[in-house]
RONULO-788864 format. One record per residue: residue in one letter; residue number from 1; x, y, z of N, C-alpha, C in turn. Coordinates in steps of 0.2 Angstrom, whole numbers, plus 2048, in hexadecimal, padded with zeros to 3 digits. Layout:
# residues N
residu:A | num:NUM | n.u:X | n.v:Y | n.w:Z | ca.u:X | ca.v:Y | ca.w:Z | c.u:X | c.v:Y | c.w:Z
...
//
This chain:
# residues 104
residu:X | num:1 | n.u:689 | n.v:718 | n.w:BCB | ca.u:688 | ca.v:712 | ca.w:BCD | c.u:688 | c.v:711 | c.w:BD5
residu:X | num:2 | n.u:68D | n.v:715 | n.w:BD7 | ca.u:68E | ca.v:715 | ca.w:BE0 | c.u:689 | c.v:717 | c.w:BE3
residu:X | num:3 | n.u:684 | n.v:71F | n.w:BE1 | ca.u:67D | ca.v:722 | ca.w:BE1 | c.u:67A | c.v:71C | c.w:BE2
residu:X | num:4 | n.u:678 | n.v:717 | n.w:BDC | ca.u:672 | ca.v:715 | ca.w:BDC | c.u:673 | c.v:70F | c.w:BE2
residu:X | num:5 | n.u:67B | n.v:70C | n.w:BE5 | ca.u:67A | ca.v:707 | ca.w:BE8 | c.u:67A | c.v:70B | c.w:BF1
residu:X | num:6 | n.u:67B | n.v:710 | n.w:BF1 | ca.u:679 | ca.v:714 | ca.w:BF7 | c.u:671 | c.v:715 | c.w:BF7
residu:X | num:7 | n.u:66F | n.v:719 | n.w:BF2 | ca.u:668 | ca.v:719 | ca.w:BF3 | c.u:664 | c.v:711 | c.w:BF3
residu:X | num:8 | n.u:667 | n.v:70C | n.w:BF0 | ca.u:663 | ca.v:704 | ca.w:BF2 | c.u:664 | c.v:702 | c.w:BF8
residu:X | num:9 | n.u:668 | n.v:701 | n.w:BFB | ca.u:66B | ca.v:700 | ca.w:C03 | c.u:666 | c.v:705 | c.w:C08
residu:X | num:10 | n.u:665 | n.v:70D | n.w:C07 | ca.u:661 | ca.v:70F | ca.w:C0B | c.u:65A | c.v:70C | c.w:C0A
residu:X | num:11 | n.u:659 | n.v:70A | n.w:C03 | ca.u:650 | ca.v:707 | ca.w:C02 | c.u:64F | c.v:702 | c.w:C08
residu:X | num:12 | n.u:656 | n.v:6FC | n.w:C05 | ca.u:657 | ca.v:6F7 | ca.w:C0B | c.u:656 | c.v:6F6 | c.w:C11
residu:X | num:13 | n.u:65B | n.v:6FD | n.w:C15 | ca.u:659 | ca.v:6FE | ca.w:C1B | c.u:653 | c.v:700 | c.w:C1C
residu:X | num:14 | n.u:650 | n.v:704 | n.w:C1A | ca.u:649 | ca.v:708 | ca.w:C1C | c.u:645 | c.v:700 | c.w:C19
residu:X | num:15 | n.u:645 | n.v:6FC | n.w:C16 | ca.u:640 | ca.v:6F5 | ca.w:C18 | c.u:641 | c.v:6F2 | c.w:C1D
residu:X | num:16 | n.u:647 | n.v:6F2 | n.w:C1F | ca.u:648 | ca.v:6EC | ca.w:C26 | c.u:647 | c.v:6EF | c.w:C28
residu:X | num:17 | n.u:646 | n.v:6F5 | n.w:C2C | ca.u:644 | ca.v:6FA | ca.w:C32 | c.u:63B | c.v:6FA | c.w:C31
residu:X | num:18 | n.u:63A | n.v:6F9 | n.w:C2B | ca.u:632 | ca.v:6F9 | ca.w:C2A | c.u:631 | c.v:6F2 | c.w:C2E
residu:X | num:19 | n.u:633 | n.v:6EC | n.w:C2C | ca.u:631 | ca.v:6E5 | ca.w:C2B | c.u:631 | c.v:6E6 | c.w:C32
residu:X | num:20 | n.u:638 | n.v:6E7 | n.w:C35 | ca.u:639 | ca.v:6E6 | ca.w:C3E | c.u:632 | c.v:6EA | c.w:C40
residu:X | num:21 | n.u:630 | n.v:6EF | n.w:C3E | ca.u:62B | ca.v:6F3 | ca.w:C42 | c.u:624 | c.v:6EF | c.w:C42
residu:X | num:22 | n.u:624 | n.v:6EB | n.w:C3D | ca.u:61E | ca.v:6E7 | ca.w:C3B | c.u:620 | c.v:6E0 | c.w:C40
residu:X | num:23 | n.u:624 | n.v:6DD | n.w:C3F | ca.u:624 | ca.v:6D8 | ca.w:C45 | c.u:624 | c.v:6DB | c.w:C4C
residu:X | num:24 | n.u:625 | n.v:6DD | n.w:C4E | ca.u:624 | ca.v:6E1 | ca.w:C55 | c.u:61F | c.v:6E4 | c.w:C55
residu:X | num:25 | n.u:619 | n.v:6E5 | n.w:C50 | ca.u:612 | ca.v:6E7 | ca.w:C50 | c.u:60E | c.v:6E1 | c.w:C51
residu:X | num:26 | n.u:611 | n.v:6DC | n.w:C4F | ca.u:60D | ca.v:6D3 | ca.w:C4D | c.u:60E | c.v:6D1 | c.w:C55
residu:X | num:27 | n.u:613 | n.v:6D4 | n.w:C59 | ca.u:613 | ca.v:6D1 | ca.w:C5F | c.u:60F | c.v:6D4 | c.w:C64
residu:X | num:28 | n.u:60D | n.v:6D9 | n.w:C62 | ca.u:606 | ca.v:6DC | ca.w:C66 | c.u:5FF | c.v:6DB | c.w:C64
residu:X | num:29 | n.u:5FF | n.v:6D9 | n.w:C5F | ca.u:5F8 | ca.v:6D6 | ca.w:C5C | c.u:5F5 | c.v:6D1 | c.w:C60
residu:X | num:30 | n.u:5EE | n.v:6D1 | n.w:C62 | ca.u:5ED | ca.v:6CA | ca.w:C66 | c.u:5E8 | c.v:6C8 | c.w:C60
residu:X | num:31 | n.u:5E9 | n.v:6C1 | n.w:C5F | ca.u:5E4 | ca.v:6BE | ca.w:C5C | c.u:5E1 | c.v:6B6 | c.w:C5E
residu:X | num:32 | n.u:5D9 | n.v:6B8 | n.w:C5F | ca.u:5D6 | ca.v:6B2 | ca.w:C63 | c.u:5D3 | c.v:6AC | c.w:C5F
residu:X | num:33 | n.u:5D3 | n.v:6A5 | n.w:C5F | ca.u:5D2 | ca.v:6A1 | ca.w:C5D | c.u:5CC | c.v:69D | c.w:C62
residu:X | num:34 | n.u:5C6 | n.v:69A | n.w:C5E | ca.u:5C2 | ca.v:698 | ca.w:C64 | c.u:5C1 | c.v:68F | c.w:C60
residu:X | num:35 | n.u:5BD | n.v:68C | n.w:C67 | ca.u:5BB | ca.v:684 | ca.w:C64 | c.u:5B5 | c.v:684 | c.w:C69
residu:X | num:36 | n.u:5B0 | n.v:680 | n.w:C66 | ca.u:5AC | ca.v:67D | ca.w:C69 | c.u:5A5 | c.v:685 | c.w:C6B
residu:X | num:37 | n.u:5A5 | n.v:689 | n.w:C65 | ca.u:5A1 | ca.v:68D | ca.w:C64 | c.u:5A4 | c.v:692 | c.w:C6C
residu:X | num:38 | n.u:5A9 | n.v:693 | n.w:C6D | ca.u:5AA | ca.v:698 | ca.w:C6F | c.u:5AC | c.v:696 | c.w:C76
residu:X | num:39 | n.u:5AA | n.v:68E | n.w:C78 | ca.u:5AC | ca.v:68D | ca.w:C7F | c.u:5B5 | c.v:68C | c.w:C84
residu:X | num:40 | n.u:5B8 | n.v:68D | n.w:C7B | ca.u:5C0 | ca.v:68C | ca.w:C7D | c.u:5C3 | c.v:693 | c.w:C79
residu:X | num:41 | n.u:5C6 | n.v:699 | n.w:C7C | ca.u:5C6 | ca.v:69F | ca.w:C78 | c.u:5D1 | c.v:69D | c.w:C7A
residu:X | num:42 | n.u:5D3 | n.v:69D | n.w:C74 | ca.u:5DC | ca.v:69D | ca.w:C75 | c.u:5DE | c.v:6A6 | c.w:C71
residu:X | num:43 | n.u:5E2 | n.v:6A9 | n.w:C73 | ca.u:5E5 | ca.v:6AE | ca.w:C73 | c.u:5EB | c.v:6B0 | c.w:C72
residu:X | num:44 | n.u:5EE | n.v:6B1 | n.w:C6C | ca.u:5F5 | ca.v:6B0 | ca.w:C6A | c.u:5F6 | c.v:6B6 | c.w:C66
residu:X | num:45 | n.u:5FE | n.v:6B8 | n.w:C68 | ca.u:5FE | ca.v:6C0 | ca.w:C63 | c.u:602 | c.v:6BC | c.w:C5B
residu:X | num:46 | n.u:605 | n.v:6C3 | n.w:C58 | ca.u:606 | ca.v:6C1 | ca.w:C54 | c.u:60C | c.v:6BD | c.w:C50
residu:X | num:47 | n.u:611 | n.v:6BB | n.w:C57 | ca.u:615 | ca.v:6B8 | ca.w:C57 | c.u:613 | c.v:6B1 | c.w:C58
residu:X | num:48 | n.u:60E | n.v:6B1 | n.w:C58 | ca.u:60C | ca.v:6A9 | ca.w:C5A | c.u:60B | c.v:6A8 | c.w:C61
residu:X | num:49 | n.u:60E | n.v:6A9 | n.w:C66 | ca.u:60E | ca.v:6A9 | ca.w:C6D | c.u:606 | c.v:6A8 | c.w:C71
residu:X | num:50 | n.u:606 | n.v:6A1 | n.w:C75 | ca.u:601 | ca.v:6A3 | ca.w:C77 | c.u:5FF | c.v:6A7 | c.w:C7D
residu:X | num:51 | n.u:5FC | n.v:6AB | n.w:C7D | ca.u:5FB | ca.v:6B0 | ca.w:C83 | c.u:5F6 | c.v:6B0 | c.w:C88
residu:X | num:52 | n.u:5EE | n.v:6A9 | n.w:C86 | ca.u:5EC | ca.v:6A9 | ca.w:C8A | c.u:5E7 | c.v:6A3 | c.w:C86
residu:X | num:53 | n.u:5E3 | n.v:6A1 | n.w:C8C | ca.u:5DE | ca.v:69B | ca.w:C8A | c.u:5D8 | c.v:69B | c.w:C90
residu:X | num:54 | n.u:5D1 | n.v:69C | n.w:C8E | ca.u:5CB | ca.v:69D | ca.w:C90 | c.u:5C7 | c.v:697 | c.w:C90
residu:X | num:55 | n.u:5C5 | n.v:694 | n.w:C96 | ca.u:5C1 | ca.v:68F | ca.w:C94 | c.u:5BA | c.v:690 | c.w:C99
residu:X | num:56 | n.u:5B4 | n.v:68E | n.w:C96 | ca.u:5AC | ca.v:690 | ca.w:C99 | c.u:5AC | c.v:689 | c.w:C9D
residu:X | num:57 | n.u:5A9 | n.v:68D | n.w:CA1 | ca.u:5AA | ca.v:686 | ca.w:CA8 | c.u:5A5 | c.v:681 | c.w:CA3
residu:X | num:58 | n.u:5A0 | n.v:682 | n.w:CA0 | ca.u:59D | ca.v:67E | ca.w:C9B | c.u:5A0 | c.v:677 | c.w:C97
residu:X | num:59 | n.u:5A6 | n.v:67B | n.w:C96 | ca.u:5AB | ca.v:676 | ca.w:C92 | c.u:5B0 | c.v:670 | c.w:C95
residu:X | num:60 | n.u:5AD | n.v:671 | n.w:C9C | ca.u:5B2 | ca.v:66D | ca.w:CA0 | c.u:5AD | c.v:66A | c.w:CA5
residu:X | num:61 | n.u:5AF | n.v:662 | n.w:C9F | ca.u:5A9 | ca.v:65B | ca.w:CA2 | c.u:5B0 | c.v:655 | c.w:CA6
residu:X | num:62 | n.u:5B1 | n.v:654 | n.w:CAB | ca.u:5B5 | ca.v:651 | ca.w:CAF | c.u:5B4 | c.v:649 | c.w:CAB
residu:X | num:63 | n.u:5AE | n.v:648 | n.w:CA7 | ca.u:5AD | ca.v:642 | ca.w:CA5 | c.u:5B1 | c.v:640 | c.w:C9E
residu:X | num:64 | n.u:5B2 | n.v:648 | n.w:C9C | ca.u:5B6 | ca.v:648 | ca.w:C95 | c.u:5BA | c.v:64D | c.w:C94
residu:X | num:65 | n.u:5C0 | n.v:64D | n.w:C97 | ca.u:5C6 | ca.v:650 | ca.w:C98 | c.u:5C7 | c.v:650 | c.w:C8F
residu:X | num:66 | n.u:5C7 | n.v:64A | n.w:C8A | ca.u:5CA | ca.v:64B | ca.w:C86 | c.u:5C8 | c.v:650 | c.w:C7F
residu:X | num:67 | n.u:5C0 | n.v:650 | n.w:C80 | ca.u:5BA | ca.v:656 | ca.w:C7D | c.u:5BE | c.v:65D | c.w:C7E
residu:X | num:68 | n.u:5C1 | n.v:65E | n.w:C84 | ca.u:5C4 | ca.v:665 | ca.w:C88 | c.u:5CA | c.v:666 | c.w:C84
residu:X | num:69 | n.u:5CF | n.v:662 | n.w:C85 | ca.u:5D4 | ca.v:660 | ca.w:C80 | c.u:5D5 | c.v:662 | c.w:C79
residu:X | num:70 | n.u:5D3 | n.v:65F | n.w:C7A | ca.u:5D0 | ca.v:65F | ca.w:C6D | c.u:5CD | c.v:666 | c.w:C6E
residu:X | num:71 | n.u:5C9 | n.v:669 | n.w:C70 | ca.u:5C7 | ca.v:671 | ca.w:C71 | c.u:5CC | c.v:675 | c.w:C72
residu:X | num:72 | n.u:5D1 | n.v:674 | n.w:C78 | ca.u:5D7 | ca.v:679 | ca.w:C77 | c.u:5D9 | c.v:67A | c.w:C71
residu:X | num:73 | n.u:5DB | n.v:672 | n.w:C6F | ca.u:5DF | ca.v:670 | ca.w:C69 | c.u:5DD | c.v:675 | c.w:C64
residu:X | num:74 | n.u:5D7 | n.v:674 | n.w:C63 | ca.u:5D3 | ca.v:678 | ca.w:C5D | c.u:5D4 | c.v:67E | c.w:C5F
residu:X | num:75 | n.u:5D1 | n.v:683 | n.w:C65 | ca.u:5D4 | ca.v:688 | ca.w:C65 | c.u:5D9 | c.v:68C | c.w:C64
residu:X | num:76 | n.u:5DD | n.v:689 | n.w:C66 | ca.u:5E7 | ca.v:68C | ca.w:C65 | c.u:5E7 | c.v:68A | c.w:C5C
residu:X | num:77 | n.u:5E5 | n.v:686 | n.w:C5B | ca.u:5E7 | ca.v:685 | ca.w:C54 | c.u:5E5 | c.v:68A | c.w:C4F
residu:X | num:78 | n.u:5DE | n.v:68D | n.w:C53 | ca.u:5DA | ca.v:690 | ca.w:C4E | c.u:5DD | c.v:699 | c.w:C4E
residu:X | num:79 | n.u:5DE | n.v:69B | n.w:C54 | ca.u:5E3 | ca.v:69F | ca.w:C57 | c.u:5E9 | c.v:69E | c.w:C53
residu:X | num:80 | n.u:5ED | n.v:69C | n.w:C53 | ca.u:5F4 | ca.v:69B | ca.w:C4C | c.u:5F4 | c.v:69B | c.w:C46
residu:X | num:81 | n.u:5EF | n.v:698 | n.w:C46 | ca.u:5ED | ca.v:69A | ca.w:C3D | c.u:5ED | c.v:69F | c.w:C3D
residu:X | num:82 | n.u:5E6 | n.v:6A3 | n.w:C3D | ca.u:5E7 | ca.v:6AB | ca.w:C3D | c.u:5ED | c.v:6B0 | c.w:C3E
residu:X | num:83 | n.u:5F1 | n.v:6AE | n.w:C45 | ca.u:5F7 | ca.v:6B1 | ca.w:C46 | c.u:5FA | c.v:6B0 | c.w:C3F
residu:X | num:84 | n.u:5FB | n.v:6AB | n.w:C3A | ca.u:601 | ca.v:6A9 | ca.w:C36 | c.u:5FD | c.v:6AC | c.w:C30
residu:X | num:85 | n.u:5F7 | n.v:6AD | n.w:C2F | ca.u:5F6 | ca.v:6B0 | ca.w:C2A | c.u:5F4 | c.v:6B9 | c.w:C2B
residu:X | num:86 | n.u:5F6 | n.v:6BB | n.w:C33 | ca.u:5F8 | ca.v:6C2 | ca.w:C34 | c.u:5FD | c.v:6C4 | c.w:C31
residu:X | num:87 | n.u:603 | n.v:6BF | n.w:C34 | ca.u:609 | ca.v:6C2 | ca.w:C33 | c.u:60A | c.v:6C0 | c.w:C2B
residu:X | num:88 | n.u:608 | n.v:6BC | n.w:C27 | ca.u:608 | ca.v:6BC | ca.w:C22 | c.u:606 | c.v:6C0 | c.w:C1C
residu:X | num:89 | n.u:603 | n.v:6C5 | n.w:C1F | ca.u:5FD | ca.v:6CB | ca.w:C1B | c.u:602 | c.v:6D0 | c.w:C1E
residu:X | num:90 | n.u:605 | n.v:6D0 | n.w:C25 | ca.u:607 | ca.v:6D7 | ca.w:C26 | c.u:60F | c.v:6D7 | c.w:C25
residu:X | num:91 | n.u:612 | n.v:6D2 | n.w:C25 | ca.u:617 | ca.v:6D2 | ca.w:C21 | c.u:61A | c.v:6CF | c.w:C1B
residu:X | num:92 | n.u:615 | n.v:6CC | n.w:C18 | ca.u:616 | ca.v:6C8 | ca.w:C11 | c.u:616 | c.v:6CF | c.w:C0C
residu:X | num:93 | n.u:615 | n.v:6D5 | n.w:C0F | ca.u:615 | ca.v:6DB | ca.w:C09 | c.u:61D | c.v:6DC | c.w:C07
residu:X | num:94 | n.u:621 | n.v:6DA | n.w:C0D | ca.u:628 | ca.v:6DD | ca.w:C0D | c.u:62F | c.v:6D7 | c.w:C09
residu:X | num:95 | n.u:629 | n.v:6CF | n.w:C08 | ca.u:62B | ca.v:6C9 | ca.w:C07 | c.u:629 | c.v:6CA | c.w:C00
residu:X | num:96 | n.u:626 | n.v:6CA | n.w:BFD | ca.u:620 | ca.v:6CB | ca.w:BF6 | c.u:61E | c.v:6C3 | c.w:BF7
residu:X | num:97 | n.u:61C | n.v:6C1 | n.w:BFC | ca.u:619 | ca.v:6BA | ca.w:BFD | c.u:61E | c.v:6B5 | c.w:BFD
residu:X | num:98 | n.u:623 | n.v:6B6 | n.w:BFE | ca.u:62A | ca.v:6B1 | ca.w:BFE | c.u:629 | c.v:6AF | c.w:C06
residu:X | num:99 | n.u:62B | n.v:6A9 | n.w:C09 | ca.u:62A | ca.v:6A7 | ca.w:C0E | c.u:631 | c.v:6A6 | c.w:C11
residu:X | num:100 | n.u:635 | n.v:6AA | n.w:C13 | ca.u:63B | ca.v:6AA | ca.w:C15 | c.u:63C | c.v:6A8 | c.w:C1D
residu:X | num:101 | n.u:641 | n.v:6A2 | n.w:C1F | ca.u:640 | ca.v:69E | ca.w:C24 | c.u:643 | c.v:6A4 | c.w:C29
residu:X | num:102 | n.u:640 | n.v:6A0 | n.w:C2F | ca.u:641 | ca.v:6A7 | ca.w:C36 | c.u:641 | c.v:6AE | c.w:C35
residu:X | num:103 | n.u:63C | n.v:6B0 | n.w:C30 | ca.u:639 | ca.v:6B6 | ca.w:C2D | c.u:634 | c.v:6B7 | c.w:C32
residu:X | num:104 | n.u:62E | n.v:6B4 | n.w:C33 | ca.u:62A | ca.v:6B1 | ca.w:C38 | c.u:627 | c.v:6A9 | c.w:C3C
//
C-alpha cells in the first residue's frame, strides 16, 4: 500500500512540474487578434497580457474617434479569446477539461 502511494505522489509531482512548464510556455506564446480587416492588430501572450497594439494610420479618422475605439475593442477581444482557448488546449490535457479557478 505505501509502494503504490509513493509511486502516486511521484505521478503528481511529475504533473505539476509538467502543467508549471506548460503555463510558463503560454507566457511566451504571442497571440494576434485583428478588427476592421487588419486595420487594428492587438498582441497578447498566453497569459492573456496585453503586449502590444497596432493601429494603420488608415484607421484613425479624427472625425470618428469612436469607429477607432470599437476596433481596438474588437481587437484585444479577438486576441483573448484565442489566448483562452490556447491555454485551454494546452492545459486542459492535465485538467481532463475541468475548469479549475486560478488554474488560468
Amino acid at each position: 500500500m505505501k509502494g503504490n502511494m509513493n509511486q502516486m505522489m511521484k505521478q503528481v509531482k511529475k504533473m505539476q512540474e509538467q502543467m508549471m512548464k506548460a503555463q510558463e510556455e503560454l507566457g511566451e506564446k504571442k497571440i494576434e487578434g485583428t478588427a476592421g480587416g487588419g486595420v487594428v492588430t492587438a498582441t497578447v501572450n498566453g497569459h492573456r497580457k496585453l503586449l502590444d497594439i497596432q493601429i494603420k494610420p488608415e484607421a484613425v479618422d479624427p472625425e470618428d474617434v469612436e469607429m477607432l475605439q470599437d476596433l481596438i475593442i474588437a481587437a484585444v477581444n479577438d486576441a483573448m479569446s484565442q489566448a483562452e482557448e490556447l491555454a485551454n488546449k494546452d492545459l486542459g490535457k492535465f485538467t481532463g477539461g475541468m475548469n479549475i479557478p486560478g488554474l488560468f
